[in-house]
C-alpha positions in Angstrom: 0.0 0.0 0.0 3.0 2.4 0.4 3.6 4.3 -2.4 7.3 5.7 -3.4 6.2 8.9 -5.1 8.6 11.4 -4.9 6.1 14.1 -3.2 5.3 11.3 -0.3 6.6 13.1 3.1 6.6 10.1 5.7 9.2 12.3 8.1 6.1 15.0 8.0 3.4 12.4 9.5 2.7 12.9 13.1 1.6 9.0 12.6 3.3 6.4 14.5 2.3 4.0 11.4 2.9 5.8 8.4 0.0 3.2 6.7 -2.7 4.8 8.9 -2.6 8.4 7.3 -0.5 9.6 4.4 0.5 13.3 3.6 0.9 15.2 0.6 2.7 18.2 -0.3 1.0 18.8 -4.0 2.9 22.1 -5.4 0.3 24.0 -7.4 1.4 26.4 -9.8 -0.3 28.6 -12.3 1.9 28.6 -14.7 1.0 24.5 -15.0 -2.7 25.2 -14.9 -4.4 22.4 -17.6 -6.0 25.4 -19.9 -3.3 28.5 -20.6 -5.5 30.8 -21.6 -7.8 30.9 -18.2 -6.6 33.7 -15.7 -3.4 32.9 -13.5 -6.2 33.9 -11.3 -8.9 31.7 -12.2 -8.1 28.4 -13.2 -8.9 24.3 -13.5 -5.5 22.3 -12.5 -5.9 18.6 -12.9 -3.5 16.6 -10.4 -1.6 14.1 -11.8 -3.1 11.2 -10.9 -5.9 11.3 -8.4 -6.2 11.0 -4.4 -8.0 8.9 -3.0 -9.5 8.7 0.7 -8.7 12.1 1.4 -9.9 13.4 5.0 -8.2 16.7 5.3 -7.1 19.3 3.2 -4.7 22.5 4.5 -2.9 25.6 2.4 0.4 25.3 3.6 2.0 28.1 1.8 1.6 30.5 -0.8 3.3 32.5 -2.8 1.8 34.9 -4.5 3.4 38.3 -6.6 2.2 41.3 -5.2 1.6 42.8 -8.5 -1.8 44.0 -9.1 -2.6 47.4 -10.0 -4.6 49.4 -7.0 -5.6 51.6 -9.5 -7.5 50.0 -12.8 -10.1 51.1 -15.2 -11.4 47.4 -15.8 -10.7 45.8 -12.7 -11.7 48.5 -10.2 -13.0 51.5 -11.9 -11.0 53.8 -9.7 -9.2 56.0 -12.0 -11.3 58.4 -13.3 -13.9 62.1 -12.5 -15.9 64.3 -13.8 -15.4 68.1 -12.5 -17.1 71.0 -14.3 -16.6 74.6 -13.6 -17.7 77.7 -15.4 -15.3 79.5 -17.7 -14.1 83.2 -17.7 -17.1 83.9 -20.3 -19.6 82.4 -17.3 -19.9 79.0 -19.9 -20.0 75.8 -18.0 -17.3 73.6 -19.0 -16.4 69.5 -18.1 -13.7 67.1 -18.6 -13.6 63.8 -17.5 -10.0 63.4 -15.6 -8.3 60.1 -16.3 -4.9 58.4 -14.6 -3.0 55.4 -16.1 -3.7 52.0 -14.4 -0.8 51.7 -12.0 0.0 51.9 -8.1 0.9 54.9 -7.1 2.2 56.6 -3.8 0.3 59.6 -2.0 2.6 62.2 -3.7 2.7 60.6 -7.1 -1.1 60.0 -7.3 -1.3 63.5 -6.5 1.1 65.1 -9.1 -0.8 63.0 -11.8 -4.1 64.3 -11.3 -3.0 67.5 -10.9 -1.3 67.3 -14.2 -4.4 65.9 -15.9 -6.3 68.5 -14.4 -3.7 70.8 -15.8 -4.3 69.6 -19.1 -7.4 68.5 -19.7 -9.4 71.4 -17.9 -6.8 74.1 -16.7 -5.0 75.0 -20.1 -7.8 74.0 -21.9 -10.5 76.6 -20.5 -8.5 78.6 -18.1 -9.7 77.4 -15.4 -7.2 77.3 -12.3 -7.9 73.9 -10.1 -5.6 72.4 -7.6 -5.4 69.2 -6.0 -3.2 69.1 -2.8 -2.9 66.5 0.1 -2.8 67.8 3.7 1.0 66.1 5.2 -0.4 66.1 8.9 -4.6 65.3 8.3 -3.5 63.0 5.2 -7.1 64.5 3.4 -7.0 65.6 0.2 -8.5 69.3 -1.2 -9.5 70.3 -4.5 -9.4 74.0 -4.8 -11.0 76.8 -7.2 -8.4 79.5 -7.7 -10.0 81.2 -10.2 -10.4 81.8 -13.7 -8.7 83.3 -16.6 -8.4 83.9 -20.5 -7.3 80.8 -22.1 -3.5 80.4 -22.2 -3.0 82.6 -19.3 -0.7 81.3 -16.7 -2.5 82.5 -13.3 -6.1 83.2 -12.8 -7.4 86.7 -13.7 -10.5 86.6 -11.7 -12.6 85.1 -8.2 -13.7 81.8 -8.9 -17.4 80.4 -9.1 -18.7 77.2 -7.3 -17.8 74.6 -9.0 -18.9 70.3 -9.1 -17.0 67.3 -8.3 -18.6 64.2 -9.6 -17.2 60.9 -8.4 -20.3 58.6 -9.5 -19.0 55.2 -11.6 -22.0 53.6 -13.1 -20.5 49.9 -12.4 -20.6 50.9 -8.5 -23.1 53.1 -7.5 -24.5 50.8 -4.9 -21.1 50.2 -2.9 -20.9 52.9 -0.4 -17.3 52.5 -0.2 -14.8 51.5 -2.9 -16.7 53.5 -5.5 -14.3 54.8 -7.8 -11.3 56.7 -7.4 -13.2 58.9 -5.6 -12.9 56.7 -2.6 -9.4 56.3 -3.0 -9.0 60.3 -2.4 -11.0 59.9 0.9 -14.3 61.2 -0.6 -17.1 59.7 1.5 -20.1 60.8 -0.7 -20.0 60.5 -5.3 -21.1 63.6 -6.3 -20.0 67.3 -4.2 -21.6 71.1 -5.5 -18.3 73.2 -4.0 -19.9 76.1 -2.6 -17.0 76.1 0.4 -15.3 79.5 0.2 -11.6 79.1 1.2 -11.2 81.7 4.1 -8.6 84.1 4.5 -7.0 83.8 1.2 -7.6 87.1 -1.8 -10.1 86.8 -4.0 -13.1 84.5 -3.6 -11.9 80.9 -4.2 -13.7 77.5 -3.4 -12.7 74.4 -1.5 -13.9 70.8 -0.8 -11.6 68.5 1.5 -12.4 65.1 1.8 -13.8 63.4 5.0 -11.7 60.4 5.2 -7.9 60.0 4.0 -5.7 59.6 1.2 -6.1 55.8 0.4 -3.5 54.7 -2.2 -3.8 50.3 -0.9 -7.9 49.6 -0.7 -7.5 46.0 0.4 -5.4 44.9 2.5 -6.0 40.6 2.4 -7.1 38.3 -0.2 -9.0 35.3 -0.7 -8.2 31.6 -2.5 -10.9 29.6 -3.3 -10.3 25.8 -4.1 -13.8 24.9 -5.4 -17.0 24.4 -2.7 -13.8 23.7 0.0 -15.0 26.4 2.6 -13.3 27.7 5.9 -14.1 31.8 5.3 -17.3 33.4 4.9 -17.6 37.1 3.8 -20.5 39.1 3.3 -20.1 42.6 0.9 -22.7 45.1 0.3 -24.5 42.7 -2.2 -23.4 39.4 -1.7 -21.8 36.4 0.3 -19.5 34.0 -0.6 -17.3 31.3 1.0 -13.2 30.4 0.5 -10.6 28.1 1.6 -8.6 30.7 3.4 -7.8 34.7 4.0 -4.6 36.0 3.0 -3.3 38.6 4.6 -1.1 41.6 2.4 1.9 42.1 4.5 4.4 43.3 1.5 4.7 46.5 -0.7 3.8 46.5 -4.0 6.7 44.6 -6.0 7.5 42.4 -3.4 6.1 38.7 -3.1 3.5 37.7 -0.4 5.1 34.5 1.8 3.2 32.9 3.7 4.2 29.1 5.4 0.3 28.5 6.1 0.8 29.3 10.0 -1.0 32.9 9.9 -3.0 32.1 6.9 -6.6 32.3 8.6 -8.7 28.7 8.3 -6.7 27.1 6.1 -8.1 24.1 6.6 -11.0 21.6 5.9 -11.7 18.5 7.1 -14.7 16.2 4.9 -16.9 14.3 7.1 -16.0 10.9 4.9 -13.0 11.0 2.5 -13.6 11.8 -0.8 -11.2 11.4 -4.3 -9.5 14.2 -5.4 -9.2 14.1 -9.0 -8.8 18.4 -9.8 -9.4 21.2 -8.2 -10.7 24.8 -9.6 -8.7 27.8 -8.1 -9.6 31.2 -7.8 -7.4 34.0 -6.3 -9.9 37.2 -5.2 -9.9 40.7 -3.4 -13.1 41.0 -0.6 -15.8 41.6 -3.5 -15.0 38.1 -4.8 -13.8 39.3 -8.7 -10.6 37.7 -9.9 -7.3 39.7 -8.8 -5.4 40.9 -12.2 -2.3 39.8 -11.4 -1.2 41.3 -15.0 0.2 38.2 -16.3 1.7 36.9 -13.5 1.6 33.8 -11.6 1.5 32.7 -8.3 1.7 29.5 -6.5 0.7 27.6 -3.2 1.3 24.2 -1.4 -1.4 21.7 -0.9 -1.2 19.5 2.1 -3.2 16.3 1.5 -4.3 13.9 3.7 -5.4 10.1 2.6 -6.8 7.5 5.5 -4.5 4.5 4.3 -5.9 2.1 6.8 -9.1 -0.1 6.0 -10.1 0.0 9.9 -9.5 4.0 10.0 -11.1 4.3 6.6 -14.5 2.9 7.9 -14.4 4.6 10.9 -14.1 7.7 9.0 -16.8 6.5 6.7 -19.4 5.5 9.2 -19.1 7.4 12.8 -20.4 10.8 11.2 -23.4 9.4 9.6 -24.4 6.5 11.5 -23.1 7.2 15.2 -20.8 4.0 15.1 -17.2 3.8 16.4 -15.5 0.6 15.0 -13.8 -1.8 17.3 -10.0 -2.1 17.7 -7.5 -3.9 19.8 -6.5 -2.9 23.0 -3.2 -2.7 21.8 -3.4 -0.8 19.0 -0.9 1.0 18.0 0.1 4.2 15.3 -2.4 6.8 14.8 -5.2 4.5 15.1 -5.2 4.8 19.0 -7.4 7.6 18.7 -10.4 5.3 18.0 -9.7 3.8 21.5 -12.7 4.9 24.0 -15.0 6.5 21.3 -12.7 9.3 20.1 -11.9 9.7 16.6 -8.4 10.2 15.0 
């Protein structure tokens, strides 16, 4: 019954008898997932031959490239606003203001939508806007300066009230995470300025965010390995179950490690072993969509457990469903001890 496979770690049983329970360390890897063009992500990986009798199943690391964008137009809508001001001739004018898909940090994020701004709505229409964030509150202020002829380098005259419109179509009903709005600390989608900045010449117009400067939205991770569940989490909309929580420890261009000891329920155990013949993986932020990890794989250790003994095997089989505990010698020995006095492995 002993099989020689190469992946077969009998040193890593905390068996006496390594014929009672068997453990497997199955490496999965995306870049070996059965269909290339599913997502790294998202995938069906066939083992290569199956398992049989499995009664447990545990992540026992991961590794996983920390290499998704925070900021994406398909994956999280969060890079683009509408503001509209009036121009110098009282005209209202609009421009949608769009970043690249990247991560940023606070002052970069900054610096490129203030040179959007500058382009797509300052130069354009002479209409002076700022963007600054705060270095002690950490909130972030869009400012009316003023107005002035096209092509002129400073505003000419007192600004008007002015609109900030945060709204993305795709999540109007989340009342957080709703654009890049969000991100910027903005707790509402849509702001009429009518704030006048104090104390400063001329009549200029302000609107400061509630919360803070958010350049990393989520801060864990969920892998899913089919209907195996040990997480629940509910969203505004929704609830789903996983096979365990990861939590994002590492800056961006670094790789997550994890040796399975602070993964969170990383576990399950089936109430009578089952055959393990494939498995379909998913790797997703708290809203349950596929993580884009642009191309990039990742991979994670599967620790599997098989019942190798016919006496264990039935015990497992039966005890759940029908309340039995099967008989053993008194001097029994290896993991099968357990069963002694009515208590199972």
């Amino acid at each position: 019954m002993i099989n020689s496979r190469r992946n077969e770690i009998y040193n890593n049983n905390e068996v006496v008898n390594s014929n009672d329970l068997r453990k497997r360390i199955v490496n999965v890897d995306s870049r070996f997932r059965s269909v290339l063009t599913d997502s790294s992500t998202d995938f069906l990986y066939k083992f290569e031959h199956p398992y049989k009798n499995v009664i447990r199943v545990r992540i026992a690391s991961v590794e996983i490239p920390n290499m998704w964008y925070e900021f994406c137009d398909k994956q999280y809508h969060n890079t683009y606003f509408q503001i509209c001001a009036y121009d110098i001739s009282n005209v209202l004018q609009s421009a949608k203001i769009q970043i690249p898909d990247g991560n940023y940090g606070a002052t970069e994020l900054i610096n490129t939508i203030q040179a959007k701004l500058n382009i797509s709505f300052n130069s354009k229409y002479g209409i002076f806007i700022d963007v600054k964030v705060d270095p002690y509150s950490i909130k972030v202020s869009f400012v009316h300066t003023g107005v002035g002829p096209v092509g002129a380098t400073a505003p000419t005259t007192s600004a008007k009230p002015f609109i900030l419109n945060f709204k993305v179509p795709e999540l109007c009903y989340q009342p957080f995470d709703f654009g890049l709005g969000s991100n910027l600390g903005f707790m509402n989608n849509f702001y009429n300025v009518t704030t006048i900045l104090p104390d400063v010449s001329g009549t200029q117009y302000i609107q400061t965010s509630e919360s803070l400067l958010d350049i990393v939205a989520d801060h864990y991770i969920f892998l899913s390995i089919d209907d195996l569940h040990g997480v629940e989490q509910r969203t505004n909309d929704n609830y789903f179950q996983c096979l365990a929580k990861i939590i994002v420890r590492e800056e961006k261009l670094a790789v997550i490690y994890d040796d399975g000891s602070t993964l969170l329920s990383n576990d399950v155990i089936f109430p009578s072993p089952v055959d393990l013949k494939q498995i379909r993986v998913r790797l997703t932020d708290p809203y349950n969509k596929p993580i884009d990890l642009n191309y990039m794989n990742f991979s994670f250790s599967l620790e599997i457990t098989e019942v190798m003994n016919t006496k264990m095997y039935e015990f497992y089989r039966n005890y759940i469903w029908l309340g039995t505990i099967p008989s053993v010698p008194a001097n029994v020995t290896g993991s099968a001890q357990g069963l002694l006095g009515g208590k199972g492995p």
